[in-house]
C-alpha positions in Angstrom: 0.0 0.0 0.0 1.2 3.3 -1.0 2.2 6.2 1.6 -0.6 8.7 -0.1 -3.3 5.9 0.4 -1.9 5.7 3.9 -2.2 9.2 4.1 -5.1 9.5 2.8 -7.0 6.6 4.8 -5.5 8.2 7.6 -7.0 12.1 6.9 -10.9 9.9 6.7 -9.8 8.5 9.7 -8.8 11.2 11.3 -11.6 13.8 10.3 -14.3 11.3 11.0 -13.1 11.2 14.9 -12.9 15.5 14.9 -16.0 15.5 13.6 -17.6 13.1 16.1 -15.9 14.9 19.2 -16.8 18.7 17.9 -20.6 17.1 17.2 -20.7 15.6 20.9 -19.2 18.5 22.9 -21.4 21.1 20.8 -24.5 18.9 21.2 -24.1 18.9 25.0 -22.6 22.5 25.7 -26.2 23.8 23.8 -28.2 21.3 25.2 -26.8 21.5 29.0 -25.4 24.6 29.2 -27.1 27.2 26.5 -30.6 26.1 26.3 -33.8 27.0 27.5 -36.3 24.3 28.5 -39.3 24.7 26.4 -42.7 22.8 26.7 -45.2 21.0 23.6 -47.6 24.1 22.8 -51.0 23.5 21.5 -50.0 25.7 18.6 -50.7 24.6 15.0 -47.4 23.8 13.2 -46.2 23.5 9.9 -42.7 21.3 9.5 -41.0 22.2 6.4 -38.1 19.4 5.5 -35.5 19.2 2.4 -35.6 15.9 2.0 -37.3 12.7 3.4 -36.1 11.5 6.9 -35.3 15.5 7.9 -38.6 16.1 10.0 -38.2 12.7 11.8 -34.3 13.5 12.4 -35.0 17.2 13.9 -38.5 17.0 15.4 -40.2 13.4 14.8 -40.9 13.9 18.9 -41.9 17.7 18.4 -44.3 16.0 15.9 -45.4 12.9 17.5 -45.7 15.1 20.9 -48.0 17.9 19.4 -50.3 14.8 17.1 -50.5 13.4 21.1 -52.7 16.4 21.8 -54.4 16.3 18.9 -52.7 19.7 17.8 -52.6 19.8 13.5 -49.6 19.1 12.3 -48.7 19.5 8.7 -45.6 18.5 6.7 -43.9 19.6 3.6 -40.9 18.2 1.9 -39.5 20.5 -0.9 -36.9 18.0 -2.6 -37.6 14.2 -4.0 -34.4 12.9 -2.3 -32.9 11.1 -5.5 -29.7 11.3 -4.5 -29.7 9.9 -1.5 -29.2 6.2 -2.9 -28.0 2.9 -1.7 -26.7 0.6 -4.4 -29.4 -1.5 -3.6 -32.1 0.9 -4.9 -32.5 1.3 -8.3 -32.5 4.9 -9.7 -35.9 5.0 -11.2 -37.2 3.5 -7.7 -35.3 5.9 -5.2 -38.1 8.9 -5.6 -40.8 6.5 -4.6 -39.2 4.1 -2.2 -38.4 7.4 0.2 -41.9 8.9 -0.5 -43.3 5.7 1.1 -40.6 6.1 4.0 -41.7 9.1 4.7 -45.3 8.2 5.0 -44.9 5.5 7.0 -42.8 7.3 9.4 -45.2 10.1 9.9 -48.3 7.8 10.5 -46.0 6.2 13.1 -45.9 9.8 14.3 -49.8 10.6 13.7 -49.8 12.6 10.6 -52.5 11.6 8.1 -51.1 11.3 4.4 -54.0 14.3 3.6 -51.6 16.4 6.2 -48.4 15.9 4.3 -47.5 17.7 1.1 -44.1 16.6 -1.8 -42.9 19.5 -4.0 -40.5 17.1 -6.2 -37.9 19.3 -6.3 -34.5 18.1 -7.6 -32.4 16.6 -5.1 -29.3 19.2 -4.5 -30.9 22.3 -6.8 -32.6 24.3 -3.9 -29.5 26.9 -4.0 -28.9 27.1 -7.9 -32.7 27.6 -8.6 -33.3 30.0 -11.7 -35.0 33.1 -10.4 -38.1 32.2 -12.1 -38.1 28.6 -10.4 -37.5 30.0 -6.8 -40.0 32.3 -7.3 -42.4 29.5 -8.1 -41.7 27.6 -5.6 -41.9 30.7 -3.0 -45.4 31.2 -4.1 -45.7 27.0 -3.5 -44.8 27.7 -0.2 -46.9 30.9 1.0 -50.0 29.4 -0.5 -49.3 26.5 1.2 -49.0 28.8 4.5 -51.4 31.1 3.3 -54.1 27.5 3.3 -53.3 26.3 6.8 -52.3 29.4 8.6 -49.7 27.6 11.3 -48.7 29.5 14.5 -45.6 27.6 14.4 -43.0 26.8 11.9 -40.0 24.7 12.0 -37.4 24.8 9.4 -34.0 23.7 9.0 -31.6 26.1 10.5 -29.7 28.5 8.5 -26.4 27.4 8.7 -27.3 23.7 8.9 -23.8 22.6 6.8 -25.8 21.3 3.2 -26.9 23.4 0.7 -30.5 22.3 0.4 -31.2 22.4 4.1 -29.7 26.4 4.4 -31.8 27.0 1.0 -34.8 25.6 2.3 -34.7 28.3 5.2 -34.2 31.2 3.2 -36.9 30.0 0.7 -39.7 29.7 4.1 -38.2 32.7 5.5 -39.2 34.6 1.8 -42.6 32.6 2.1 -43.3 34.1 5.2 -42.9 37.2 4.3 -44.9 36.9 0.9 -48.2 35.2 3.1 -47.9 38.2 6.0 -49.2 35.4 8.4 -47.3 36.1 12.1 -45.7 32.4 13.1 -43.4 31.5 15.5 -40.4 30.3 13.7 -38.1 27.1 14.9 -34.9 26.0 13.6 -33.9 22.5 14.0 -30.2 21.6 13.1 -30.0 18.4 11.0 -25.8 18.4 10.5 -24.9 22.0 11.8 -23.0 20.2 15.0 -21.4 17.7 12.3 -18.6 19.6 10.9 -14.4 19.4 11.6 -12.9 22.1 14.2 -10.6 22.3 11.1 -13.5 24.3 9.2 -15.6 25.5 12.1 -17.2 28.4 10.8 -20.3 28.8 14.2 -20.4 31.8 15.0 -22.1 32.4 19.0 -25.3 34.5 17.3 -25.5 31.4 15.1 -26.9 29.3 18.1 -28.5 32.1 20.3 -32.0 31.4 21.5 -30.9 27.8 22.0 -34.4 25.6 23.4 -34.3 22.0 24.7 -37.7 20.0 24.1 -38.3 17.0 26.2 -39.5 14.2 23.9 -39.1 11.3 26.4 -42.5 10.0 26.4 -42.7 10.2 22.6 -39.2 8.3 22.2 -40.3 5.4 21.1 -42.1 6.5 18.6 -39.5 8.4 17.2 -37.0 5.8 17.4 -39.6 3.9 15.3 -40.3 6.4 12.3 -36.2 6.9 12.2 -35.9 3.2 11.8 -38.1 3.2 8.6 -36.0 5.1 6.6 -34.3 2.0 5.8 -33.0 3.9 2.3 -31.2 6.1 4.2 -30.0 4.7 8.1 -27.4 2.4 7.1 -25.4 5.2 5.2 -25.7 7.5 8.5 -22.8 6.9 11.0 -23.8 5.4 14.8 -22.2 8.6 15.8 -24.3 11.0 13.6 -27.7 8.8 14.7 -26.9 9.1 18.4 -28.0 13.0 18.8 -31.3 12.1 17.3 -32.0 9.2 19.8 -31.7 11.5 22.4 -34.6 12.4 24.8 -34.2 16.0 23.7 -34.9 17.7 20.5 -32.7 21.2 20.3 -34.4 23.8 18.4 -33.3 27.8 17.6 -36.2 30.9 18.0 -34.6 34.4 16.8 
């Protein structure tokens, strides 16, 4: 074996561990020491997610939680999630076969499929939109507010470390604005806490108004809607997965 295979073996290695220790240290600093406790409101919400598995990731409990009370919950996914493939998935079937994942992991979490809303977006193209497209699908979105009239929002947050995910932000942030309804808006952080220390780019305003949300006697059925994305689970790290099996989920309120 070569010395720049070695090396480079060596960088995966290496990064993978940073990124695991930065992930695990932010996680708890926010979630012991900057967070707010925050309780399950009776508020109508709207979860907006880039791709299939996102809502059950960053607030499957929030979801499950709010559904317990009988509080409506709607949920819209803006991308069709080709890319995120196995081998063992055909192409052609990948669309499809995370559609269904997604629907069976939000009746496990007690959202009707009348309740849940695919705008078959590319995979990866939220930030290169044309004008004309983002427009579009900025009008999708407020009429799509505009219909259900939330009093709660949750989005992926800003700086949440994949294109689509900070995209699909700013394009509900824009929607907002274009319905003029008043929400209270969430951000839930998907793979902001996964990055190196080598590229750390957090600033402290990026994870002000910091909230923990007790999920604990919803767990289960979170841990169940997680485990049905089997498209997507076995390509996440045990490392990765372990934040999202907590009994907390962390969200950010500017």
């Amino acid at each position: 074996m070569g010395s720049k295979l070695i090396l480079g073996r060596l960088r995966v290695i290496v990064g993978y561990h940073l990124r695991n220790i930065t992930a695990k240290i932010l996680f708890l600093w926010i979630l012991y020491g900057k967070s707010q406790p925050l309780a399950v409101s009776r508020k109508s919400a709207m979860v907006f997610s880039p791709h299939p598995d996102d809502e059950t990731l960053g607030c499957g409990g929030t979801i499950a939680l709010k559904r317990k009370l009988g509080v409506p919950v709607k949920v819209v996914f803006l991308t069709d999630g080709r890319y995120g493939r196995p081998e063992w998935i055909k192409p052609e079937e990948i669309i499809d076969v995370r559609k269904q994942e997604a629907g069976t992991a939000l009746t496990i979490l007690g959202v009707a499929p009348s309740e849940t809303h695919f705008l078959k977006q590319i995979d990866g193209d939220l930030e290169t939109l044309s004008d004309e497209q983002r427009q579009f699908l900025i009008e999708q979105l407020s009429q799509l507010l505009q219909s259900f009239m939330p009093e709660e929002v949750y989005v992926t947050h800003r700086k949440d470390q994949n294109t689509d995910h900070e995209a699909t932000y700013k394009l509900v942030q824009a929607a907002i604005a274009k319905s003029g309804i008043q929400v209270d808006l969430f951000q839930y952080p998907i793979w902001m806490f996964w990055q190196s220390p080598l590229s750390f780019n957090l600033k402290l305003k990026d994870i002000a108004g910091a909230y923990k949300l007790s999920i604990d006697s919803v767990q289960d059925k979170k841990n169940q809607a997680i485990e049905t994305y089997q498209s997507q689970i076995p390509g996440l790290t045990r490392s990765f997965l372990r934040r999202f099996l907590s009994p907390y989920e962390i969200f950010f309120k500017y």
